[in-house]
Each structure stands twice: as C-alpha cells, then as structure tokens.
N, C-alpha and C positions, 0 to 999 in steps of 0.2 A: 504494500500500500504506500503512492505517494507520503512523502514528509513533509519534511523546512530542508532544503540545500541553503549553502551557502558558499557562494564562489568567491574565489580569491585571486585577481592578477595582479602584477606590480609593472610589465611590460608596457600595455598600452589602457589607456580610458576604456572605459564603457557607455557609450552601444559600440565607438569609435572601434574598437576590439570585434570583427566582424565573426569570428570563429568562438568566442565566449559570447556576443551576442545570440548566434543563430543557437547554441547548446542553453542559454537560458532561458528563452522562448522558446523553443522544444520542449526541455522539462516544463515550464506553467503551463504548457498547451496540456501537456500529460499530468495535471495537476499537482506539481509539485508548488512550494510555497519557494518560491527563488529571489535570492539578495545576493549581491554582488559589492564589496568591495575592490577599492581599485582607486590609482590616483587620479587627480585632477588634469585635465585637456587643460591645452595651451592655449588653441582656439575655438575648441567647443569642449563639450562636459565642462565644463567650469561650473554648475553648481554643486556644492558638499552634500549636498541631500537631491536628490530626486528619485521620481516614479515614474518609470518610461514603459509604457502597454503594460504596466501588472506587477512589475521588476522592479524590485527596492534598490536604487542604489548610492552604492555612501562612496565619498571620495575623499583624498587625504593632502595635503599639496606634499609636493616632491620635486627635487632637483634631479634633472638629470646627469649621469655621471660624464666628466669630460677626465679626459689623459687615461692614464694607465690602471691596473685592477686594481691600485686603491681606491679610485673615485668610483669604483662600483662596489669596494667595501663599504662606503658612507652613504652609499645612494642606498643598498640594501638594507643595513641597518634604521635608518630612515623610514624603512616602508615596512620593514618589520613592527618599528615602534608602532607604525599608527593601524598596521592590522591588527597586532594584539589589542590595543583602545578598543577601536571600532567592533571587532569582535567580542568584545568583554559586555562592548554597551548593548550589542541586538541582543545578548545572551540572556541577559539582565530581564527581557520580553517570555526567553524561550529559548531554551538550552536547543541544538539545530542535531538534526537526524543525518546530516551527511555533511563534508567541507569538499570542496572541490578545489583542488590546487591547480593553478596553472603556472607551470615557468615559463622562461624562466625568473627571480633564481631558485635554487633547490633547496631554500632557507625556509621556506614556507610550512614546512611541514613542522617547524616550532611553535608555530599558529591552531595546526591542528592537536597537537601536543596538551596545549593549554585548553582547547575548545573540549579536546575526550576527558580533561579531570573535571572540567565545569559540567560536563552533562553526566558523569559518572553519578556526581553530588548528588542529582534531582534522577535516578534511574533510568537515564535516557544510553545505550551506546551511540556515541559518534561513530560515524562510518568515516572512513577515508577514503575518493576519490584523485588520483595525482593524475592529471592532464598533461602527457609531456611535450611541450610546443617545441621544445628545442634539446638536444643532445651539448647539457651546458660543459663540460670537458673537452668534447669536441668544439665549441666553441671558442675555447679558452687556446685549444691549438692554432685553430682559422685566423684569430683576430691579434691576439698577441703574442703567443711562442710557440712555435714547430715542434719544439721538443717536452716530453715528460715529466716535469721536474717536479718540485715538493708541491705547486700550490696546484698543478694540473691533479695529482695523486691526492688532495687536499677535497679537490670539488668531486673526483671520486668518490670517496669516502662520503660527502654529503649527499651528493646523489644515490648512492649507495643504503641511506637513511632515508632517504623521503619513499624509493624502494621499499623497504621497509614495514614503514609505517602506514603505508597504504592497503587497504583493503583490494584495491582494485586501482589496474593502469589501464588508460587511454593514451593508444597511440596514433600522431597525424600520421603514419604510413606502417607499414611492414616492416623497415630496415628498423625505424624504432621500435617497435614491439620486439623484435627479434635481440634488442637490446636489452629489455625490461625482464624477458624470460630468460637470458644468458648470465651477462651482467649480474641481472638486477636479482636474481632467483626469484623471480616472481612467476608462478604458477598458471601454466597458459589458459587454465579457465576462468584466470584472475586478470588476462592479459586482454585488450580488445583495440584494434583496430576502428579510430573514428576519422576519417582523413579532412581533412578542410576540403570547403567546397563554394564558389562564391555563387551567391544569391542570386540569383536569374533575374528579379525583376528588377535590383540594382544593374546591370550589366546589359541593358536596352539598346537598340538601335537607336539614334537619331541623326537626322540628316547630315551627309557631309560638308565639312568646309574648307573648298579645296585652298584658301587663303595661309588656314592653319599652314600649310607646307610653303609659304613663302614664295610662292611663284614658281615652286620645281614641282612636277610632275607628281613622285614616292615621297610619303609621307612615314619614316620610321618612328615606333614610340619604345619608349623604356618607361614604366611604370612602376614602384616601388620604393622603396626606402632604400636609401645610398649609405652602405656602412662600409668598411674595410672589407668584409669579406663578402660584400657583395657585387664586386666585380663592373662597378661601373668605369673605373680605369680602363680597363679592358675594352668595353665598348668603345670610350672614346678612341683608342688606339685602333681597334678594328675601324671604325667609321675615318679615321686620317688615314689608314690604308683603302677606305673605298673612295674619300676624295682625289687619291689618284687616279682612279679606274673609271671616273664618270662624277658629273655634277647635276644628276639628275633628280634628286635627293634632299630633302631634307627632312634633321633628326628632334625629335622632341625628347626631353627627360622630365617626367611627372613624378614627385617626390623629395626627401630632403631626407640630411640625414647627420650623421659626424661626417662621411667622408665628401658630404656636398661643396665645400668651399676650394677644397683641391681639385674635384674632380672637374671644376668650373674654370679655375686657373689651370690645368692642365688642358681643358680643349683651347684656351687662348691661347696658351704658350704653342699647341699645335697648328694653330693656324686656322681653328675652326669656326670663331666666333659667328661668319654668316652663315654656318650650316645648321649649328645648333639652339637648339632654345632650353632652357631651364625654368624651369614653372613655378618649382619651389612646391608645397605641400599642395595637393592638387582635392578639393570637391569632388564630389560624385559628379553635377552633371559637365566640369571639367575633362574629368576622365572619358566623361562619354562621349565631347564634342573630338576629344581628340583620338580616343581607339574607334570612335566612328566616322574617320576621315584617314586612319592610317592603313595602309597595306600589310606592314609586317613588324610583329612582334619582335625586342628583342629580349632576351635572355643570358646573359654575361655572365654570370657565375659562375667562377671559376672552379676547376677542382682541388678541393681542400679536404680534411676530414669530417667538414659538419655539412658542408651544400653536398657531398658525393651523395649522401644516405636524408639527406632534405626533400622534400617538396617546396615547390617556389608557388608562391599564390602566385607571382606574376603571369606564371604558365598556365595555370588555373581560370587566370580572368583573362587571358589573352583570348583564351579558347570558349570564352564563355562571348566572348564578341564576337565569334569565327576569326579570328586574325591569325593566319601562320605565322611560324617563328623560326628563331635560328636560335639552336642553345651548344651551349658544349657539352658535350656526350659524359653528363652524370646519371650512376644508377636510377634514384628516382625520378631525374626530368623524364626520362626515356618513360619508366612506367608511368608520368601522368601525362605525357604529350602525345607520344606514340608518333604516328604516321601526321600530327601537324606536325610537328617542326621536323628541320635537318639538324643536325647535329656535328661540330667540329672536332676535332680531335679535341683534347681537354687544353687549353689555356695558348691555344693557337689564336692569334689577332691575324693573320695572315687567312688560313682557312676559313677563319671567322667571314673576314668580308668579302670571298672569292664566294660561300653563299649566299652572306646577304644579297651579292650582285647577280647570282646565280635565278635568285626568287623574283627579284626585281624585273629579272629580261621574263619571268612564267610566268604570266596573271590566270590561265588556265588552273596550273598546278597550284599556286595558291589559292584559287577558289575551292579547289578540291579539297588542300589541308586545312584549311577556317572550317570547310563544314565537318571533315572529320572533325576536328576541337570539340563545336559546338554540337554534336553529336555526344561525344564521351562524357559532358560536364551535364548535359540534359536526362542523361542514361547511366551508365557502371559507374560514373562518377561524380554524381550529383547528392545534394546534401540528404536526398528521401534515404537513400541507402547508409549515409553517416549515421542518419535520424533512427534507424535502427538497432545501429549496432550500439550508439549512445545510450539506449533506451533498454538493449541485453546488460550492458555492464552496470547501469542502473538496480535493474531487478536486482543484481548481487550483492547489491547495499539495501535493498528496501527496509526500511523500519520494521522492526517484530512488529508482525499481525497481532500480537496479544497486547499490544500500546500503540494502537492508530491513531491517539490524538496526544502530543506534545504537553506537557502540564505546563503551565503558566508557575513564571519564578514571578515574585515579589519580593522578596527577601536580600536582591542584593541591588 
C-alpha cells in the first residue's frame, strides 16, 4: 500500500530536475504522498516552500562548488546540513515510509540514517530507496584524477555505504545496475533498472527558423550542461576541423556550465566566433525553437570512465525531436541511440567532423535516423516502461499492510 516518500536531490532544483520530477509524479499518480527536498534555482524554483501538481516541495539555498574537491566538500556539507533540518521538520508532521536518494553525492544516505531512528521512535520502518544518477568514483576519475588514489578509494567506501543502507537501487541504465549488484552487493531482486527518458510533450515540434543558422544552410545544436567531462572542447575542435571542409554551417550551444567560459574563449581563440552561438542556460521553448530548426544532433563526450557506462539525456532528447547525431562510440550512447547516430572512434575530433560532414551532404539518411530516434524514445525507450519498472522496485518498499496509515507525531 502507497505511503509518504520522500525525495532527496542536492544536484539540481525541482521540477527543474526532469528525471526526479517525472519519478515524483508517477509515485502521486500511484498515490503515494511525495515531498521532495532539494536546493534552491538560480532562475527559477526560487521559492523555499512550494506545491507544484500535488508535490510538496522544500528548498534550501546553496553555493555551488567552484575549483577543486574541496569546494565540493563545503558544497556537500552544506546541503547535508539543511537536508537533515528540513527532514527533521516534515518528520515533526509524520515520520515518512520510504526516503529516496538521489546522487549525486553519496553522502545522503546520513539523511536516511537519521530519518530510520526518527521513524523507528513512532513504529514506523523507513524504507531506503538510492537513485543512482551518477557512478560518483567514476566521476571523480573523469573530472579531476585519472588515477586511484586515497580520496577516489575514499568515495568508494561511501558509495559503498549508501549501497548498503539501501533497501532497494535504481539504476539510469544496465552498466549501472551491473555496478550496484557487483560493487555494491546488492541483491538483483533489490536491483532495478529505471532509465531517464525525456517527456514527449516537453520535446514538440514547432516551426523552423531558418535565421537561427545565420544565413548558412545546416543548423548544428549541442544541448546540455558544459562540465569538464563533458566534452564540449571536443566539439568545438571537431567543428574548427569542419570549418575547413565547408562553410555551410552553422553551430548553436544550449546550456552552461563550469566549463562554459573556456569552452567560449577557446572557439575565439579558434577562429570560430561567426560560426558559433552560445545561449547560455537555455528554456524549454528555446530549446525547441532551436532543435526544431537544426539538422543534426551533437554528442561530444568523450571516453572517460563515467560517460563510457552513462546515458546522455542529450541523446535522449535529441531523438525525442527526430534529430540525428554524431556521438563517439560509448557503450551506453550506442544502446540508447542505436541506428540515429554514427559514431566516431572515441575522442577522435578529426572522425568526428569527417561525419558531421558526412550527415550534412545525407538529408535522406538523416530523415531516416531522427525517425528511428523518435521511434525508440516513443516505444522500448520511453518513460511508460521506466514508469514500470519504478513502480516494481517501489512495491519492495511498500509500507507493512498491517500500518496503512502513518500516525501523526506531535510531540517533537
């Protein structure tokens, strides 16, 4: 029987967090009572309290971390502090039947820690839920050291813990599940597969603007967040290898990020400034005027330890517009792109734009890969099928049927 969940991210805001959105609306659709903490938007969620369709949600303000893993020690602790608050104060209402964690980081599961003695008090068990958005060790190689050393073995160990303490994992793909039951010893009937999937009726057609492209013909877009390890160097360097092969082109970048200010001074230091455009943090119907006027997707992530075995929403929503792509030949791009994109060898900028230029002379064969895309993300890869498997690893937390209604705390 439905309970009270409570979701926990420190990554991104809420509803803004479109993978913890669609999973909280899901559960209320399926009567679960859903709250959500989560920090404060820069330029939207900015209020501490609201109620969005049904969904309680609390926010906390937070710095984002800048330089190196200390500034993600102070960011973490930070959002630590104010999920324990905020969790102590909904608790105060109504000790919660399930906590849902999402990383990253993998600190969270201290949250839940505190939440199973509070509900122990009042004969409630907490259930544990860990949501794993990201493979944080593997990240900790991608973005700041190659090699293994004490604090990568460090975030082991915690991940390792929130493993643990979990009743039950969610994973965005197979590579991570495949992690959670190796790794993590967690228990494959404990293990479940929920993949991101973007919203179709966010991801609409409307008419093109063939301006957007500046007066050239091909319209390429990048969508996403620009971090270190997401490869938007790359692109720009592929794209100054395809301004030599043709000027028939031009590139948009939807998103922001830590690595946006370099990757902005290295397409001028290239010579790119009339090719490219930068948008900076991009709107929904943004996004639309501009994947619904481009030809072809791109996909830059490089191969590293945490994008090989990732899922990229960009690929996701690329295909969710029909747009084909060009990605480098990573294990998961391949299983969520399939026959849209081509593929370059891994962290080739030369291959790279020998197929962007390849797609550009096919408009046939790119009509064919957009509708495969939008094929796969409407059908085997659309969120009705997440919505299920969401909804099995659910059942493995349900509240004891012999306490279907949560007792009311007064007392603290």
């Amino acid at each position: 029987m439905p309970g009270r969940a409570l979701i926990l991210v420190e990554n991104l805001s809420v509803p803004f967090d479109r993978r913890v959105w669609q999973e909280a609306t899901t559960l209320r659709d399926h009567g679960w009572d859903v709250e959500v903490i989560c920090p404060l938007g820069t330029e939207r969620d900015t209020e501490r309290e609201a109620v969005v369709d049904g969904v309680a949600i609390h926010r906390y303000p937070l710095t984002a971390a800048s330089g190196g893993p200390q500034g993600y020690l102070k960011e973490y602790a930070s959002a630590l502090y104010h999920s324990i608050r905020l969790a102590r104060a909904i608790t105060r209402r109504a000790p919660v039947d399930v906590v849902h964690l999402c990383n990253p980081p993998d600190l969270l599961f201290l949250v839940a820690l505190v939440l199973r003695v509070i509900g122990r008090r009042h004969g409630v068990r907490t259930r544990v839920v860990f949501d794993q958005h990201d493979l944080v060790p593997e990240l900790y190689l991608s973005r700041f050291r190659p090699k293994r050393d004490a604090l990568y073995w460090g975030l082991r160990v915690v991940e390792f813990l929130t493993y643990r303490t979990a009743d039950t994992v969610i994973s965005t793909n197979e590579s991570y599940r495949a992690k959670a039951v190796g790794r993590g010893r967690v228990r494959g009937s404990r293990a479940f597969t929920v993949r991101s999937a973007p919203a179709l009726d966010r991801f609409k057609q409307v008419p093109p603007e063939p301006e957007l492209a500046k007066g050239r013909e091909h319209l390429l877009v990048y969508l996403g967040v620009m971090g270190p390890q997401d490869g938007v160097d790359y692109a720009v360097r592929a794209l100054s290898q395809l301004a030599e092969r043709r000027d028939d082109w031009h590139a948009a970048f939807l998103g922001g990020g830590d690595a946006y200010d370099d990757v902005v001074d290295l397409a001028h230091r290239l010579g790119l400034d009339d090719r490219v455009t930068f948008t900076g943090m991009a709107d929904t119907p943004l996004v639309r005027r501009y994947l619904s006027t481009a030809c072809l997707g791109i996909a830059p992530d490089p191969l590293n330890p945490l994008n090989d075995v990732s899922t990229m929403n960009k690929i996701m929503e690329y295909m969710a517009m029909g747009l084909p792509m060009v990605s480098f030949d990573l294990t998961e791009s391949r299983v969520s792109a399939g026959d849209a994109a081509l593929f370059a060898r891994p962290n080739d900028v030369d291959e790279y734009a020998a197929l962007v230029s390849e797609l550009l002379d096919d408009p046939v064969r790119r009509k064919q890969m957009g509708e495969v895309g939008r094929e796969r993300v409407a059908g085997a890869l659309s969120w009705t099928r997440s919505e299920e498997s969401l909804l099995a690893a659910y059942a493995t937390v349900d509240p004891d049927p012999a306490c279907p209604t949560t007792p009311a705390v007064t007392d603290r």
